[in-house]
N, C-alpha and C positions, 0 to 999 in steps of 0.2 A: 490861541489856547485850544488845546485839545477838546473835544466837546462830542457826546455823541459819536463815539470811535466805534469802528468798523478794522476788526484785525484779521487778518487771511494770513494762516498757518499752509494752506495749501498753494505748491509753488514757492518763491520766495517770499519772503515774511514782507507785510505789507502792511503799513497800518495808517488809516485815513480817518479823518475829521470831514465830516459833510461833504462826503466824497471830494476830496481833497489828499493827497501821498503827505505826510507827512516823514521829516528827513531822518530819520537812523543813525546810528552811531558808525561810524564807519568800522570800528570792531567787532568782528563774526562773532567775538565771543559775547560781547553784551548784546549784541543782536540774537544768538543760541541761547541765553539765559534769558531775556524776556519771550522769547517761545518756547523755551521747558515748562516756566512760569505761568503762564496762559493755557498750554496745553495741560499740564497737569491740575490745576485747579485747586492746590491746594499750600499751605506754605510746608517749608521742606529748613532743614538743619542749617545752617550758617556749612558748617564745617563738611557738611555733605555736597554742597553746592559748591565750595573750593575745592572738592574731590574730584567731581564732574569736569569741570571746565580751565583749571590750573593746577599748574605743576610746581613744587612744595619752591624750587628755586626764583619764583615767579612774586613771590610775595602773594601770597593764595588770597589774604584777608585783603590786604590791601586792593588788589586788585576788582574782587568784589565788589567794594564800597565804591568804587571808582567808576563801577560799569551800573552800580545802582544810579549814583546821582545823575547819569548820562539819561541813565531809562528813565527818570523821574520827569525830565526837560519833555520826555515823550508822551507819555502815559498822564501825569499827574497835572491839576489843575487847581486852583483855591478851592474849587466848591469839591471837592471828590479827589480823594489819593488812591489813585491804584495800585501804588507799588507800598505794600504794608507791610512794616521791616520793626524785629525788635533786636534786642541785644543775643537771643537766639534763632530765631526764626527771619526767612522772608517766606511771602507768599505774594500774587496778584488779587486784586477783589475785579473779577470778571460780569458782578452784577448789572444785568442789563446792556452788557454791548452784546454786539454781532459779532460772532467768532466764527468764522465758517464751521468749522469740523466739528462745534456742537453744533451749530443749527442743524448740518445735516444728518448728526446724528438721533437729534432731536425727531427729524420728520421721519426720518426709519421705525422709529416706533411707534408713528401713524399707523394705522390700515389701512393697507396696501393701497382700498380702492382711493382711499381719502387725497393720495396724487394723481396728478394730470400725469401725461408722457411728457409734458413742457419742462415742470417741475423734474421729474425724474433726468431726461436728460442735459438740463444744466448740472444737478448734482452729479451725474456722471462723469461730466468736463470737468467739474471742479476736482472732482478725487482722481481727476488721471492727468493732473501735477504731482508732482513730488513733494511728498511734505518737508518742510523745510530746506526748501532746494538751496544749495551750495554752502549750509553748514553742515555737510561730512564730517570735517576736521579741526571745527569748532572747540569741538573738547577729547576728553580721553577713551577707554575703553567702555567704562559704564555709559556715557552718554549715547555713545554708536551702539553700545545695546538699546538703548533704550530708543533711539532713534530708528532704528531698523524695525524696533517691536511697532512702534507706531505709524510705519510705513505698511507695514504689514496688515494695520486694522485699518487705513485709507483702502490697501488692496482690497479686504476681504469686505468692506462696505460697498466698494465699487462692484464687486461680483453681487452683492446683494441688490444693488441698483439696476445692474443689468439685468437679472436675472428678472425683477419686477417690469423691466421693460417688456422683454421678452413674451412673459403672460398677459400682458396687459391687455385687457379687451377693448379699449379704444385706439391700442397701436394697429397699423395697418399690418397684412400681411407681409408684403415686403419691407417695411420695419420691422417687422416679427423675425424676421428671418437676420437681417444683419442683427437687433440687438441677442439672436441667440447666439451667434455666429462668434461677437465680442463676449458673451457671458463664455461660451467654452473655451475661450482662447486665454479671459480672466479664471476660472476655473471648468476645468474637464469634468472633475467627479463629478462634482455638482451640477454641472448643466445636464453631463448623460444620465445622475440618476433622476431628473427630474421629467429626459424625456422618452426614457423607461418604466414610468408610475403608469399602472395598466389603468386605475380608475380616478375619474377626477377629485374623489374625496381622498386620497395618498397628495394631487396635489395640491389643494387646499390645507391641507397638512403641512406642505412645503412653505405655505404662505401663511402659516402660525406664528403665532410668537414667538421670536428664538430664546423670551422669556418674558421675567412677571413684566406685564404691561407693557411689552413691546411688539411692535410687528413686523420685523426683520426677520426676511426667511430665514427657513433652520440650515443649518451648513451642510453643503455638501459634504465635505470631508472633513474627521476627528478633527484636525489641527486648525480649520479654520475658525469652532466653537470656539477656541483659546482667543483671540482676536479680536471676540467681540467683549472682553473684559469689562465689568463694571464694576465702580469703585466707592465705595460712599466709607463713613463714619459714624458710631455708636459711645457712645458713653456709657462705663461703670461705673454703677454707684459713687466710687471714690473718688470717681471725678475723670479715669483715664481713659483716654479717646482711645477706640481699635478700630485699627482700617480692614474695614473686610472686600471679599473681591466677587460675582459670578459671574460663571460665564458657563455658555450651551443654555438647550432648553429640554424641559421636562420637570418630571419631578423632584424635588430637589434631593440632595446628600451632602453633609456638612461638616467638613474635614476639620478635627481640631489641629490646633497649631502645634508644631512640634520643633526640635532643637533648630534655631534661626531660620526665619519665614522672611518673603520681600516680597510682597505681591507684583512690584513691579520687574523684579530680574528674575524671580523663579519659574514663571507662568513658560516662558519660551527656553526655559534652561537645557542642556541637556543632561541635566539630573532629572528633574522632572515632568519635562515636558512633554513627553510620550504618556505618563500615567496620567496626567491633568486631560489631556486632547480623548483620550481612553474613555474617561469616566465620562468627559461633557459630549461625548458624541450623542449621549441619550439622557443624559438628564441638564438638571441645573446644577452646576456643581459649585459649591460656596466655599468659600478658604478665607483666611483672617492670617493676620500679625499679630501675634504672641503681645503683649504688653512688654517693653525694653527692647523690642527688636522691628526690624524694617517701617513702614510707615504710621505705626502707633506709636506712642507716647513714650519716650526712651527714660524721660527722667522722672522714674516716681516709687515710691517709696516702698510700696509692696509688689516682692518678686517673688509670690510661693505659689507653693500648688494650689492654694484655695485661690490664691487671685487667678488661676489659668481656668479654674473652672469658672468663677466670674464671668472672666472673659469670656468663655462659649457662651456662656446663660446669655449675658449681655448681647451677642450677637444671632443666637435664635431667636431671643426674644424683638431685639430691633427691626429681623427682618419677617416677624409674627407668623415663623413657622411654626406649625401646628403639630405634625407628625413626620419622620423624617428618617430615615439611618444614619448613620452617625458613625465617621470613618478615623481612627486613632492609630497613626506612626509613632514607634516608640515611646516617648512620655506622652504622646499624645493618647496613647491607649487607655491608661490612668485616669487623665483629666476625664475621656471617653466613661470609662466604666462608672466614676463617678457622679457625671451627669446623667447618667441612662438611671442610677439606684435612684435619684435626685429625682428624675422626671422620667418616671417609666409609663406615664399616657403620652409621651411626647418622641418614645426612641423605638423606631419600629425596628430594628435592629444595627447590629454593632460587626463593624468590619475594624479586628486589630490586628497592627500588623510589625511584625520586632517591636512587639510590648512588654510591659514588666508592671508586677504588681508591687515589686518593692524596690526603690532605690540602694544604690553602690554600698548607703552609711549603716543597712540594713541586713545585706545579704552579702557583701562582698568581703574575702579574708582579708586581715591584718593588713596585709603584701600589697594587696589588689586596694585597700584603702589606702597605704600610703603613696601607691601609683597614684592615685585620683588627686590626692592632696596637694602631691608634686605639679603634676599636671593644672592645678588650678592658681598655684601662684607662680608658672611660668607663662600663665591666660593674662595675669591681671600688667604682669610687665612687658610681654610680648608683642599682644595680639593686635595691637593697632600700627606693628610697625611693616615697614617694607621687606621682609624678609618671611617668606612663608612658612619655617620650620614649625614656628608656633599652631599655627591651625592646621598643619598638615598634622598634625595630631592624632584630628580630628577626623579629615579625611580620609589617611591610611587604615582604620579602621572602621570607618563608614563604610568606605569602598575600595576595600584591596581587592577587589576584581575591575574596575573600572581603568578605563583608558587614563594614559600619563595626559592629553589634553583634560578630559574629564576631569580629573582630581585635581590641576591646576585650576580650572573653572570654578571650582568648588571652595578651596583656599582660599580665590579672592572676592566670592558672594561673601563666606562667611565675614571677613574683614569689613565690608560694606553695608553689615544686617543689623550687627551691634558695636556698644563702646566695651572696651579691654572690662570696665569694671564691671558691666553688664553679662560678660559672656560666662565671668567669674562666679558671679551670682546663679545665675542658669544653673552652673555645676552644683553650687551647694542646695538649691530649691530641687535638683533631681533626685540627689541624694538621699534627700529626707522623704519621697512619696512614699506613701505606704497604704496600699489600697484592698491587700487581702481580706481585710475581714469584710470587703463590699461585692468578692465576685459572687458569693452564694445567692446573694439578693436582688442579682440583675436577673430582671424579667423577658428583654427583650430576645428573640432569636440574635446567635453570634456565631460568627466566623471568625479563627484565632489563624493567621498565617508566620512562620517562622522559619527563617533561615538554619540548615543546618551548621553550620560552621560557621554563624555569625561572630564576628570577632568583635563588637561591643558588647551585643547581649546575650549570653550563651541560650542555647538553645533548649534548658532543661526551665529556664525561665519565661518563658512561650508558652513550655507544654504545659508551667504550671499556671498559667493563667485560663488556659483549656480546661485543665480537669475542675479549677473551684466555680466558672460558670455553669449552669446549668445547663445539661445538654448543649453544649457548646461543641463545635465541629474544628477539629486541629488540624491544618494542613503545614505538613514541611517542606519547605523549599530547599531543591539541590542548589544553593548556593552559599559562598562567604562571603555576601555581601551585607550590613544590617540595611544600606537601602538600596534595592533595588536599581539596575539601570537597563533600559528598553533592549538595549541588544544582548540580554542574557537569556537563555532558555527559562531561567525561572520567572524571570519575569512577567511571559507571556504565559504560563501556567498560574500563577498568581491573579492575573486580568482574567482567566477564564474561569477559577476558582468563584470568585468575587459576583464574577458574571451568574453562575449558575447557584448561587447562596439567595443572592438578590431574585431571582427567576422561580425559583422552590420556593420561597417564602413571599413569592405577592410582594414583596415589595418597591 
């Protein structure tokens, strides 16, 4: 019987009873589902998990249920079920075992001094295995995302390993020297900006928290804050979970959700993953899932704009932020300006960005409403099928400046974020926002950024969200994109915009 399990993600998947290998399924893929299982920590959609890992001619369900009962022989015991499965959901209950890559993520968020160099350089051996080594090809596209993302936080933990070697005051000199030698080879930026820091309190700074209650040095470089992702869960009133995500360190800034969120495939996206790596190179940067979309609660009954401001409340309030800015993409401006009237001791300012004060059903002609209508019931029969025209939609107009890769990436997140009758919903909950009569009453300083030739939200609905805030600051972007992507010139004038709004107002 299983008893007392010890699972190592790092390396090939290995899972022992009182130091003891216990035998595997000889299939990679029930062997890759109970380490997606385990590493992710939390339960995940029946029909998402046959996305992952089979192919529709495959018998998807079937096959599942087939590689559960396998995992079950493994994992599960009379006294303790680990593998906890309903008629929609599975998840793993990881209570109380040893799982390497939390433990050692666990002990990162010691201080520093609190490890030996003993301690430190076994965690270093352990994260320079591959995680999950020899399930590559396990599953399909999203899984290899997601497996890469994950390899990526093994790397970027290891460089935080070494990098604690390296200072270590009880490592020796010529250990000082090889673990720097490994920290620059694991990351360059990072080790040269570290031994560049002219005063020892820059590097005592380096050896902060890379967030709340952590003490994993702060990244060398933008992209490796992204990395160290953290993940938990918040309830709404009504009952519905939202998964929210941070990552970097500093002060925090609290992005609302905007049209389809996945904390797990957007963070390393090339839609978004220059602007995420941007913002968390210096602060704490917080992001959620929408309610009906990515890892929150997809089936539940309220999808409107009051439930999206819910949702924010629910997630500053879970993570008992106190004061903050407060950052709003498209609808997400809305929800933003809402909560700022709602809690103006609480929004030390407002970055909105391709926003709108009033939805399609409010401001858009006859033409332009019967487009939207058309568009929303070829969502509700389309969108969950294998042919991208349907969401390319969406895309082409997001980002008709963006790369033919780009827009195809973008196609099939969205497919992946929500269900056909959810994406449906979205459109008619946008429709209806109407938040004019709140811009006069927003207190907080605000930065309105807008696309010239955006081709979802025209640009005169930007500028009017500008003039009804209060001394509110408009900046236009030379682009037709409504979002942004890092290799555009506007792009990097919008991050410097942001940068200098934040820097002039203290906050």
């Amino acid at each position: 019987m299983a008893q007392d399990l010890e699972i190592s993600l790092l390396g090939e998947l290995r899972v022992a009873s009182h130091g003891a290998d216990i035998a595997l399924p000889a299939s990679r893929k029930a062997r890759a589902l109970l380490g997606f299982l385990v590493a992710t920590g939390r339960p995940h959609r029946r029909e998402r998990l046959c996305e992952l890992f089979w192919d529709v001619p495959d018998d998807p369900k079937a096959a599942l249920r087939w590689s559960l009962t396998k995992l079950r022989k493994v994992v599960d015991t009379p006294e303790r079920v680990r593998i906890v499965a309903d008629r929609e959901r599975v998840g793993f209950d990881a209570d109380g075992l040893d799982i390497d890559v939390r433990t050692i993520h666990a002990r990162l968020r010691q201080n520093a001094a609190a490890l030996s160099p003993a301690a430190l350089e076994d965690m270093a051996d352990r994260l320079d295995r591959t995680f999950l080594d020899g399930l590559d090809e396990a599953g399909g596209e999203a899984f290899k995302s997601w497996l890469t993302a994950e390899r990526e936080d093994a790397g970027a933990a290891r460089a935080a390993v070494l990098g604690r070697l390296a200072g270590h005051p009880d490592v020796t000199p010529i250990a000082a020297r090889k673990w720097r030698r490994l920290w620059s080879e694991a990351d360059p930026a990072g080790a040269e900006e570290y031994a560049q820091a002219p005063e020892p309190e820059t590097r005592e700074m380096r050896e902060a928290p890379a967030g709340p209650d952590s003490g994993a040095p702060a990244p060398g470089r933008k992209a490796r804050a992204l990395r160290a992702q953290r993940i938990g869960f918040c309830e709404v009133a009504d009952g519905t979970k939202i998964a929210f995500a941070s990552v970097g360190s500093g002060p925090p800034l609290l992005k609302a959700a905007n049209w389809l969120n996945h904390l797990e495939f957007d963070w390393t996206s090339p839609i978004w993953g220059g602007s995420f790596a941007e913002i968390a190179s210096s602060r704490t940067f917080i992001r959620y899932d929408e309610r009906g979309c990515g890892l929150s609660d997809w089936e539940v009954a309220d999808l409107s704009f009051g439930a999206f401001v819910e949702d924010l409340e629910a997630v500053a309030d879970g993570l008992g932020l106190e004061r903050f800015p407060l950052l709003g993409i498209s609808q997400g401006a809305a929800v933003s300006i809402e909560y700022a009237v709602r809690h103006p001791e609480r929004v030390s300012g407002l970055i909105l960005i391709g926003g709108y004060a009033a939805g399609w059903r409010h401001l858009a002609t006859p033409e332009e409403q019967a487009r939207r209508e058309a568009v929303r019931a070829l969502t509700e029969v389309g969108w969950g099928t294998d042919n991208p025209a349907y969401r390319h939609i969406f895309s082409q107009t997001f980002m008709p400046g963006a790369s033919a890769d780009d827009l195809a990436w973008f196609d099939e997140f969205q497919r992946l974020t929500t269900s056909p009758a959810n994406a449906a919903r979205f459109q008619d909950a946008f429709g209806d926002i109407d938040v004019r009569d709140r811009l006069a009453q927003v207190q907080a300083p605000a930065i309105v950024l807008h696309s010239e030739h955006d081709q979802r939200i025209p640009l005169d609905q930007g500028r009017a969200v500008a003039a009804g805030i209060p001394n509110a600051r408009f900046v236009p972007l030379e682009s037709r994109n409504h979002v942004l992507v890092d290799y555009e010139p506007a792009w990097t004038v919008c991050m410097a915009a942001i940068g200098q709004f934040l820097a002039e107002n203290g906050i």
